[in-house]
N, CA, C and O of each residue as an XYZ file, in Angstrom:
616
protein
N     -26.911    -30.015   -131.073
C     -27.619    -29.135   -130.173
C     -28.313    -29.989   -129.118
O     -28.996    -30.962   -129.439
N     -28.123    -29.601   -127.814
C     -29.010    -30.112   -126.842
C     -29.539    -29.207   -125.778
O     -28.971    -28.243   -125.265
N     -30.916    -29.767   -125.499
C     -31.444    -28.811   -124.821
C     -30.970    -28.749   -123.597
O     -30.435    -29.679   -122.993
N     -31.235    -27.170   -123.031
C     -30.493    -26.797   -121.416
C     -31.466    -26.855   -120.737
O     -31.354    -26.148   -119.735
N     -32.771    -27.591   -120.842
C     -33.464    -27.828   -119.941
C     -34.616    -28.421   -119.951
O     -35.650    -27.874   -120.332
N     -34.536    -29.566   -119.540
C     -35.639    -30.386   -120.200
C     -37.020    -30.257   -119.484
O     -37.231    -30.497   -118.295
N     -37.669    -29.955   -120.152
C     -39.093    -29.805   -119.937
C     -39.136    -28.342   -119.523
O     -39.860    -28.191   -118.539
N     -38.887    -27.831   -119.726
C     -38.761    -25.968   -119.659
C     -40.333    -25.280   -118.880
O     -40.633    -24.550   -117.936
N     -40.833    -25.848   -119.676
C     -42.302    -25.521   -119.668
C     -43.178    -25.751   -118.634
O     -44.133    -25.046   -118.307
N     -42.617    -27.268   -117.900
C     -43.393    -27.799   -116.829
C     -42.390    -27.170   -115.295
O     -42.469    -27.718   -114.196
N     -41.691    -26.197   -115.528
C     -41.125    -25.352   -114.429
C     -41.455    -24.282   -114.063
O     -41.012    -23.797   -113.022
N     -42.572    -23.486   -115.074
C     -43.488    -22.267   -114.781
C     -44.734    -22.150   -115.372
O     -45.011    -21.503   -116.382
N     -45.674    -23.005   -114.484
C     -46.861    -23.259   -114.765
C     -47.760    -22.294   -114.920
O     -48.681    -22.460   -115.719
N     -47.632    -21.011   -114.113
C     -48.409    -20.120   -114.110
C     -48.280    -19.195   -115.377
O     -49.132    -18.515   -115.949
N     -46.592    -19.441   -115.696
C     -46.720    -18.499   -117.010
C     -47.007    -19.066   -118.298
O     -47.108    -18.589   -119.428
N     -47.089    -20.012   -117.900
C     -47.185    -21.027   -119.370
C     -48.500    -20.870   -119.532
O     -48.743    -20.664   -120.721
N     -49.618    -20.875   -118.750
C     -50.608    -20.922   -118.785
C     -51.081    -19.764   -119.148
O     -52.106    -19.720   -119.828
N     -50.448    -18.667   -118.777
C     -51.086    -17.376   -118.692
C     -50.614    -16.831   -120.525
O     -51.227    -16.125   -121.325
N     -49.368    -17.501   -120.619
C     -49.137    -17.469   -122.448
C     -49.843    -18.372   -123.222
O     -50.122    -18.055   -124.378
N     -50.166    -19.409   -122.790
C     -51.393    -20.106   -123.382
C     -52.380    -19.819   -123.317
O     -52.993    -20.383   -124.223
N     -53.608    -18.641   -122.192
C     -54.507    -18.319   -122.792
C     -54.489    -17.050   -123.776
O     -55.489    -16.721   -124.414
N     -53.522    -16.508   -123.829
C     -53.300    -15.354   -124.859
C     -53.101    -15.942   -125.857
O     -53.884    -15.511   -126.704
N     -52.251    -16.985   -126.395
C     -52.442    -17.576   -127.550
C     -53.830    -18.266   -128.255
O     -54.017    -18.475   -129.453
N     -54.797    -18.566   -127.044
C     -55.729    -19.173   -127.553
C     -56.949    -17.828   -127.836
O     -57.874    -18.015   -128.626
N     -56.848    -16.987   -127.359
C     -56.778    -15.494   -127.125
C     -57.349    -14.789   -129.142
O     -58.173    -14.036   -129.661
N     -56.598    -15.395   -129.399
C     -55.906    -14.853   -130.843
C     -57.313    -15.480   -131.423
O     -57.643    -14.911   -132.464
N     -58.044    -16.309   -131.088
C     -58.584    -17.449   -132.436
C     -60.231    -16.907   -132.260
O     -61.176    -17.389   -132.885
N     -60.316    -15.884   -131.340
C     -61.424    -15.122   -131.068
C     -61.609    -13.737   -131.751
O     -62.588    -12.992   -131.764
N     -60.362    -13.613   -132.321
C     -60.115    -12.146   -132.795
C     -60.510    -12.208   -134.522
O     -60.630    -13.308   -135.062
N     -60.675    -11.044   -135.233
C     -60.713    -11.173   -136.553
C     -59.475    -11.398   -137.534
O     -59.437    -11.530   -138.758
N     -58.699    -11.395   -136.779
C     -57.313    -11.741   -137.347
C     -57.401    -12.855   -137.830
O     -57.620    -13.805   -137.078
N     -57.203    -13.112   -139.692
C     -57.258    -14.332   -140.166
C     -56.461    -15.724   -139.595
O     -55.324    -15.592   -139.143
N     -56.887    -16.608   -139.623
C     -56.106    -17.617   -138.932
C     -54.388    -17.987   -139.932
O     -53.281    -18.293   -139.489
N     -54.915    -17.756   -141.511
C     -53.563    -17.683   -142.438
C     -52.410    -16.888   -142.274
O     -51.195    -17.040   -142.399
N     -53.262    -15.912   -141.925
C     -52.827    -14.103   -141.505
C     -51.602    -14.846   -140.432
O     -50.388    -14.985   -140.581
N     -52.511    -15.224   -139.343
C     -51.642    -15.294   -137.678
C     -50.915    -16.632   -137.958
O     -50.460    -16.642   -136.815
N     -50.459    -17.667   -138.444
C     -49.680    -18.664   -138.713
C     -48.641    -17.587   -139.761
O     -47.431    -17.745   -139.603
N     -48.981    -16.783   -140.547
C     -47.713    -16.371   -141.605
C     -46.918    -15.423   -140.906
O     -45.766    -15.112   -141.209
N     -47.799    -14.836   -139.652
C     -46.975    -13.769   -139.181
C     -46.085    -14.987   -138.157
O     -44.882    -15.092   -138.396
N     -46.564    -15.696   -137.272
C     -45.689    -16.635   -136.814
C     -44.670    -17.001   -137.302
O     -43.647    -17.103   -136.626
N     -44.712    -17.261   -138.495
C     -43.629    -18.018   -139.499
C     -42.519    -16.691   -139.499
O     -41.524    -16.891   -138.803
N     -42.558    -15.889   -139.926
C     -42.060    -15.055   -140.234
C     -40.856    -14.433   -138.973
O     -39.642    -14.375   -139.170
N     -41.586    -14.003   -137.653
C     -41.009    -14.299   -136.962
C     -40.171    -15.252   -136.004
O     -39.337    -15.074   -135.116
N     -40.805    -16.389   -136.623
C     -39.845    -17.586   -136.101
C     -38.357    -17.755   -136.893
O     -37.310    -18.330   -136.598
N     -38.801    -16.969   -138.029
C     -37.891    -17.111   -139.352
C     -36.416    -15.960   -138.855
O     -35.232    -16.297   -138.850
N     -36.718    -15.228   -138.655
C     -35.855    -14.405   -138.165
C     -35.350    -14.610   -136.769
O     -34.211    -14.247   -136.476
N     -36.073    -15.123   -135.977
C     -34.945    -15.572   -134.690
C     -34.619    -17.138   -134.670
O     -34.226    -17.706   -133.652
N     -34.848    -17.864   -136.061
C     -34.192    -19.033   -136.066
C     -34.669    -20.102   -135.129
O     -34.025    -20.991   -134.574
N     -36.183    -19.757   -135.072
C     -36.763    -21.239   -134.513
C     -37.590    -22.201   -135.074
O     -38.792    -22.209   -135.339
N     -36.359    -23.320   -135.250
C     -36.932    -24.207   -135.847
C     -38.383    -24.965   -135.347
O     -39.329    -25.360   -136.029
N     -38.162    -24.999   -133.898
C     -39.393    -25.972   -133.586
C     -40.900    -25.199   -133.642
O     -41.996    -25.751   -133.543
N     -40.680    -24.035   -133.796
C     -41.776    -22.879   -133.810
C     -41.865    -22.868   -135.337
O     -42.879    -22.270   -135.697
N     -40.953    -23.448   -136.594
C     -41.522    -23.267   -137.895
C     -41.980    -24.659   -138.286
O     -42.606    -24.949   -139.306
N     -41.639    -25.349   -137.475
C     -41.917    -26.943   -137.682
C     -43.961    -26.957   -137.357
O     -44.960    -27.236   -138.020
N     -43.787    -26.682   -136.559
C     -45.005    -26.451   -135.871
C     -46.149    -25.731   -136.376
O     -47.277    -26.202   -136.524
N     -45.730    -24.417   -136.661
C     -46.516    -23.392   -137.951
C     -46.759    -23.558   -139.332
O     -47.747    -23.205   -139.975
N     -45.683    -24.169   -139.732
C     -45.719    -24.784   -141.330
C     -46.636    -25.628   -141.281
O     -47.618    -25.465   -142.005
N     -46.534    -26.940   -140.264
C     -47.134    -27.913   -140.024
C     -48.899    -27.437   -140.019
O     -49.638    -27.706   -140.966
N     -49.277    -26.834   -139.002
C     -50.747    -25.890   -138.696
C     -51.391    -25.487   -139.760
O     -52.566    -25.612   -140.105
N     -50.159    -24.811   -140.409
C     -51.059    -23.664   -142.215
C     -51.423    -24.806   -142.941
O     -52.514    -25.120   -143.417
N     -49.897    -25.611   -142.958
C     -50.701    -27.338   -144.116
C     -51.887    -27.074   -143.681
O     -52.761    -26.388   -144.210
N     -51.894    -27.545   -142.863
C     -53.548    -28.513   -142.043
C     -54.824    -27.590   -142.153
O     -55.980    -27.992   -142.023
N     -54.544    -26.646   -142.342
C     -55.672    -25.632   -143.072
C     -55.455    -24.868   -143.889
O     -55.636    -23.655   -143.784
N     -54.892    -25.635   -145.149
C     -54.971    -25.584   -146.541
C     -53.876    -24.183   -146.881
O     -54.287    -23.675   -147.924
N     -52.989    -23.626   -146.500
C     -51.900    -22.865   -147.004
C     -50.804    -23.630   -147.754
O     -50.031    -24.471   -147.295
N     -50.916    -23.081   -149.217
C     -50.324    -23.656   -150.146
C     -48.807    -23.722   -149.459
O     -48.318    -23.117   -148.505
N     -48.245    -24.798   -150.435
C     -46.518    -24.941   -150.303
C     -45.588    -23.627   -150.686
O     -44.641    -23.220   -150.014
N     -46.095    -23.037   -151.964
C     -45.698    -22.117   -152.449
C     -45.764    -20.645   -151.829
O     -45.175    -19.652   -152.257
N     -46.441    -20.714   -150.951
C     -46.698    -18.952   -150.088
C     -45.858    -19.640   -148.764
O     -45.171    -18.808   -148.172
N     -45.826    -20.436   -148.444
C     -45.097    -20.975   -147.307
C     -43.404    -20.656   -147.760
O     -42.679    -19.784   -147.282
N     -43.077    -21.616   -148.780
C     -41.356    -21.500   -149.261
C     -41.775    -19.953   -149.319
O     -41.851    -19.573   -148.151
N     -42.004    -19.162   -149.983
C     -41.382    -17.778   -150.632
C     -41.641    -16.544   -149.033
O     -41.239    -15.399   -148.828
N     -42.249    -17.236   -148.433
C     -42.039    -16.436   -147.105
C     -41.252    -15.734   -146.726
O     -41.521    -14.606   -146.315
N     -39.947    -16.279   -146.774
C     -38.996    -15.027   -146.265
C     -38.546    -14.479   -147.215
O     -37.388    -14.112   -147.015
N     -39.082    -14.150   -148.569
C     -38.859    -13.267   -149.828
C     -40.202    -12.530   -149.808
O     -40.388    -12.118   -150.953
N     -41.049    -12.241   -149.144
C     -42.401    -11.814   -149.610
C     -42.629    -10.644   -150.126
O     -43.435    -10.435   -151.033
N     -41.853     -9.714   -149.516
C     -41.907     -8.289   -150.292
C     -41.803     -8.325   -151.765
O     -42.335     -7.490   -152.497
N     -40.913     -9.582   -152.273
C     -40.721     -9.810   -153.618
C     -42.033    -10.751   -154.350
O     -42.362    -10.575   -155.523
N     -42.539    -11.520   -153.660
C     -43.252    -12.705   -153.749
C     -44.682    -12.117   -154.220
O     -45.353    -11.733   -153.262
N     -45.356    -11.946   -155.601
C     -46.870    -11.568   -155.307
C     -47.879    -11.885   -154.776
O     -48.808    -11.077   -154.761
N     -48.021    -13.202   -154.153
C     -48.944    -14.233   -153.794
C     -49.386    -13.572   -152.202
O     -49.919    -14.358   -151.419
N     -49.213    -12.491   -151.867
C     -49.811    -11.980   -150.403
C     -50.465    -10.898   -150.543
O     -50.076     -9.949   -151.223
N     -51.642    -10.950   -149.836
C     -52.525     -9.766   -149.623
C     -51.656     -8.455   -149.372
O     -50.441     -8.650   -149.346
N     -52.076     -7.210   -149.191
C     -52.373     -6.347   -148.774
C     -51.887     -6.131   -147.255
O     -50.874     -5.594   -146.807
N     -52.808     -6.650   -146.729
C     -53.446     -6.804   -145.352
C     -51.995     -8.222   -144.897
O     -51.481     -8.198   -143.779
N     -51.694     -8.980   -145.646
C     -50.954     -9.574   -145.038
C     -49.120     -9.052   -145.441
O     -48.234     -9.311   -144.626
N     -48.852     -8.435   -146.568
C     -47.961     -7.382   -146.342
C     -47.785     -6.723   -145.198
O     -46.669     -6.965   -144.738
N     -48.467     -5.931   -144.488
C     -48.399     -4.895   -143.828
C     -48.509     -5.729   -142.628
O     -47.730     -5.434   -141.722
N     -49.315     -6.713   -142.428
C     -48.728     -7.337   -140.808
C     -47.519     -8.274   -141.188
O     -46.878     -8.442   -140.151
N     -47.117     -8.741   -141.904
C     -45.544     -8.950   -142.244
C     -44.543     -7.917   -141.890
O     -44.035     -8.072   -140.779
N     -44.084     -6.746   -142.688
C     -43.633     -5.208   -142.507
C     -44.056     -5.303   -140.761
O     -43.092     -5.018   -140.050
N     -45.142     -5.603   -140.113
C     -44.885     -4.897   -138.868
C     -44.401     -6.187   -137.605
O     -44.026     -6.103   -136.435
N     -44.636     -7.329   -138.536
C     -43.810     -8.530   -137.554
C     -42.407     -8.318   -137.978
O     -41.759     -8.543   -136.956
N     -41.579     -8.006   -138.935
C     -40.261     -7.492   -138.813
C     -39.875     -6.771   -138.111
O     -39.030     -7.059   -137.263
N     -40.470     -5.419   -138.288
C     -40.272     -4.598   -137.353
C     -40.043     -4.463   -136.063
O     -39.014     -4.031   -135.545
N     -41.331     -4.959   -135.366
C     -41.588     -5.321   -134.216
C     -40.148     -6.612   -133.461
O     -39.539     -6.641   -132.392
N     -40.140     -7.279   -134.413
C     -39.596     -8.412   -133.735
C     -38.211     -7.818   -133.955
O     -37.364     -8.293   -133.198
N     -37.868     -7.088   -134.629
C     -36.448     -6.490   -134.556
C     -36.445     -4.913   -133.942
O     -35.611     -4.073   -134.278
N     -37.224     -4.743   -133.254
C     -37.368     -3.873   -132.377
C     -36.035     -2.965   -132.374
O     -35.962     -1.933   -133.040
N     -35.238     -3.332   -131.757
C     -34.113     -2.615   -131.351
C     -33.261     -1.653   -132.737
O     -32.686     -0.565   -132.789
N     -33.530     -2.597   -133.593
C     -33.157     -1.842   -135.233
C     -33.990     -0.805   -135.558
O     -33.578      0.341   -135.737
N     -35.243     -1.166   -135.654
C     -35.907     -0.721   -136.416
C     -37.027      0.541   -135.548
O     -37.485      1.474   -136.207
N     -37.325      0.400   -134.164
C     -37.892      1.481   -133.565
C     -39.024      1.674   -133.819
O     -39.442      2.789   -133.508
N     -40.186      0.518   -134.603
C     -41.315      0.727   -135.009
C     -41.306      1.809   -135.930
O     -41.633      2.915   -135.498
N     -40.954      1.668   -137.253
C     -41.099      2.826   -138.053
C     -42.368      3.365   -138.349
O     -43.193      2.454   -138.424
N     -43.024      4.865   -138.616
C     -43.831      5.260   -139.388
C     -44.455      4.522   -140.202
O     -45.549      4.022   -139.939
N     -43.788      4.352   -141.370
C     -44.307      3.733   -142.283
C     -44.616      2.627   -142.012
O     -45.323      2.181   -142.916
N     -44.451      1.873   -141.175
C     -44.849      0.231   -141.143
C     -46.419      0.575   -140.520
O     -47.532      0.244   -140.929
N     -45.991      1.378   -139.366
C     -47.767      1.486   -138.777
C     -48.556      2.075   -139.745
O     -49.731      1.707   -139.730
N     -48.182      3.043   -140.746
C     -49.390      3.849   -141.230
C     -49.718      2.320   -142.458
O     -50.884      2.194   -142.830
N     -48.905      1.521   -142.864
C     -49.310      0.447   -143.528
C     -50.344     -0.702   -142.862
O     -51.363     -1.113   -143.416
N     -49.910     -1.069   -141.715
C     -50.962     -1.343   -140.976
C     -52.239     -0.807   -140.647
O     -53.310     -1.377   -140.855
N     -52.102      0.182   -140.186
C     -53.168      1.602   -140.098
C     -54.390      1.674   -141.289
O     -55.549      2.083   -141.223
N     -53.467      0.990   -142.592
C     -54.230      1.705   -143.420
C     -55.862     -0.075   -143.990
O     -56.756     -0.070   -144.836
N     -55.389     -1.254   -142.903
C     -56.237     -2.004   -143.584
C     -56.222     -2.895   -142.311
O     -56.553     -4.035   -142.636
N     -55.923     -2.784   -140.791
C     -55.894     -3.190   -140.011
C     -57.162     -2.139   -138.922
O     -56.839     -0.951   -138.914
N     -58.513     -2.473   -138.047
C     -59.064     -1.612   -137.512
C     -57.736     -1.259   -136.041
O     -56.566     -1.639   -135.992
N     -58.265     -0.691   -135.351
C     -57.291     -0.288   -134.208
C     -57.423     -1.551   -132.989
O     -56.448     -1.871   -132.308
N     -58.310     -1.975   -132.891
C     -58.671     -3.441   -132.213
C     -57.109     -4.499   -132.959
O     -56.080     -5.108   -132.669
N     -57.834     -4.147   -133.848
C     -56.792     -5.535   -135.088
C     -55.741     -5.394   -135.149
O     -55.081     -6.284   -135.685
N     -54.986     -4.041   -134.555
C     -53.741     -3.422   -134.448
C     -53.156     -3.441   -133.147
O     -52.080     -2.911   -132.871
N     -54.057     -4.207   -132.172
C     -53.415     -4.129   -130.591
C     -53.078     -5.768   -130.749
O     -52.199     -6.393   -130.156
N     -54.334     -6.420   -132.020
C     -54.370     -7.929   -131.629
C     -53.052     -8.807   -132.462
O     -52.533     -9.910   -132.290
N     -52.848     -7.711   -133.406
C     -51.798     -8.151   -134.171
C     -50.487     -8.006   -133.042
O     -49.986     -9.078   -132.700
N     -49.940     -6.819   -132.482
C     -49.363     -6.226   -132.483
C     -48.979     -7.521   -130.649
O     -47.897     -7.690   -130.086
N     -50.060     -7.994   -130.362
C     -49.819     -8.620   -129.352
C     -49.809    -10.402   -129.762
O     -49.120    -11.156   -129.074
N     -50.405    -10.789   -130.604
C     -49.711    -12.241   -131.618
C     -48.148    -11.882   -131.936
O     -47.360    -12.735   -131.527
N     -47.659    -10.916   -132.506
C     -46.172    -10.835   -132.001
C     -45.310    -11.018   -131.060
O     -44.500    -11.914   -130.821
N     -45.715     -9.634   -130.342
C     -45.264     -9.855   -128.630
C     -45.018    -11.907   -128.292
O     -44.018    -12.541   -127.953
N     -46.562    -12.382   -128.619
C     -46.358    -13.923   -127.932
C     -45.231    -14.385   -128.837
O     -44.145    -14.523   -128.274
N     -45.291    -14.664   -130.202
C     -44.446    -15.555   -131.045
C     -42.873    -15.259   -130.669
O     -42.057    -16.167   -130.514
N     -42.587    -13.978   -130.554
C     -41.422    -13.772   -130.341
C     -41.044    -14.175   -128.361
O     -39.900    -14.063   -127.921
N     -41.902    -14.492   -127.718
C     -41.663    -14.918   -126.456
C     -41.263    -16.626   -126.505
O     -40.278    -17.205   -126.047
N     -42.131    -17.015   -127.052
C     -42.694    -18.048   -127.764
C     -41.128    -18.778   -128.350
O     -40.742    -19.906   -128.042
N     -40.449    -17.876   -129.186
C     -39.511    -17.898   -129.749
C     -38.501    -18.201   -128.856
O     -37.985    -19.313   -128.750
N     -38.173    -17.067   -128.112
C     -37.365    -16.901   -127.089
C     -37.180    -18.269   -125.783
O     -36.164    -18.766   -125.298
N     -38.732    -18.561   -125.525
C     -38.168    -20.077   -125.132
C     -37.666    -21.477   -125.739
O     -37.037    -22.413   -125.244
N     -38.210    -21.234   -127.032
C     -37.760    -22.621   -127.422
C     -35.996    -21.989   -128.009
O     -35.095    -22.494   -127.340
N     -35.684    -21.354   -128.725
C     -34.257    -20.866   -129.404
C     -33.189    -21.116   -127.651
O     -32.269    -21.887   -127.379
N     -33.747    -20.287   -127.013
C     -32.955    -19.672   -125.740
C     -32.861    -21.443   -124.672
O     -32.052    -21.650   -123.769
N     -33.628    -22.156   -125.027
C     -33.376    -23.617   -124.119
C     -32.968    -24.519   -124.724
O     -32.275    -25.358   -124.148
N     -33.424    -24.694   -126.791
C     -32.886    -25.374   -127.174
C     -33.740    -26.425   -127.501
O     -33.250    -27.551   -127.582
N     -34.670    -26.297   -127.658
C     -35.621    -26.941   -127.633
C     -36.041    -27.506   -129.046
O     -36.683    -26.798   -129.821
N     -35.755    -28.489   -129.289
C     -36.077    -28.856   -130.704
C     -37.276    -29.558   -131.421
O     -38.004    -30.107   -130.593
N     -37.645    -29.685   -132.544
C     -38.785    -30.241   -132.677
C     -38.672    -31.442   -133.033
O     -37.551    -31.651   -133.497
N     -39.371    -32.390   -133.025
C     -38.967    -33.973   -133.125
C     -38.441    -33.963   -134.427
O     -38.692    -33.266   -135.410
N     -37.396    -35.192   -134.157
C     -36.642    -34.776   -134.951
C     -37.111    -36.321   -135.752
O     -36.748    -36.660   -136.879
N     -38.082    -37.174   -134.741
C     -38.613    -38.159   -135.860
C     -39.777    -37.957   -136.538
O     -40.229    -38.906   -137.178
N     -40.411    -36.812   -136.530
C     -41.612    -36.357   -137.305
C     -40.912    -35.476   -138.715
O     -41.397    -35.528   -139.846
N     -39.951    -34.859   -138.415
C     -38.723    -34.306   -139.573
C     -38.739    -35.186   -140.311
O     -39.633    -35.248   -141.155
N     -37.711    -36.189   -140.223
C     -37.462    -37.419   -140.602
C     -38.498    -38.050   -141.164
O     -38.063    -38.647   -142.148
N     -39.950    -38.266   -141.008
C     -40.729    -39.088   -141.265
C     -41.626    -38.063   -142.559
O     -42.334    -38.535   -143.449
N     -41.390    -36.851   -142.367
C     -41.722    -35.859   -143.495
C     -41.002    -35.787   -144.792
O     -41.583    -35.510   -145.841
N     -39.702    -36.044   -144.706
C     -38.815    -36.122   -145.929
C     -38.385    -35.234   -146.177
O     -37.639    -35.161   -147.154
């Protein structure tokens, strides 16, 4: 794999910026910080970006998210080790990020609905929106994550 464009990022400054303060956006909100790295993961998981799970995995380490809720991630519905509250913004980062399938079902919002305030439901609902943009540039250019920090992880 090689990237189709190197330095992607330093070619639209204004939007990069303007997606970087919405991301930084997030760390003001009540949305747990475990919460918003698992929903990241999750959606990175499904559109297959590596340098966006390299990055997130990397983050949760660094503030103490076990190995074990990390691996069973993309089994979680099966997995007991998740809240409630982090079920249901899981269920609605699927959703959401598979949009076109799924149409925002009922049931995913009234699950959200039922332990998310309506604030916490625009803030979630827009930490998606970014990850999956987020997504979309690094998958869509090719953009990989070092591949000597991989390597140096084992």
């Amino acid at each position: 794999m090689s990237e189709r464009i190197k330095a992607p990022f330093k070619l639209a400054p204004e939007g990069i910026k303007a997606m970087s303060a919405l991301e930084a956006s997030f760390a003001h909100t009540t949305l747990e910080y475990g919460l918003r790295e698992l929903v990241k993961m999750r959606a990175s998981q499904i559109n297959g970006c590596a340098f966006c799970l390299h990055m997130h995995a990397g983050d949760a380490r660094a503030k103490g998210e076990s190995e074990m809720r990390l691996h069973l991630l993309a089994g979680w519905r099966e997995a007991p080790v998740y809240t409630e509250r982090e079920r249901a913004a899981l269920a609605w980062t699927e959703a959401l990020t598979r949009l076109a399938e799924t149409h925002a079902p009922d049931a995913d919002y009234a699950a959200i609905a039922a332990v998310f305030t309506e604030e916490e439901q625009v803030q979630l609902t827009l930490l998606i929106g970014a990850i999956n943009t987020w997504n979309r540039l690094q998958v869509g250019f090719r953009v990989a994550p070092a591949v000597e920090a991989l390597r140096a992880a084992g």
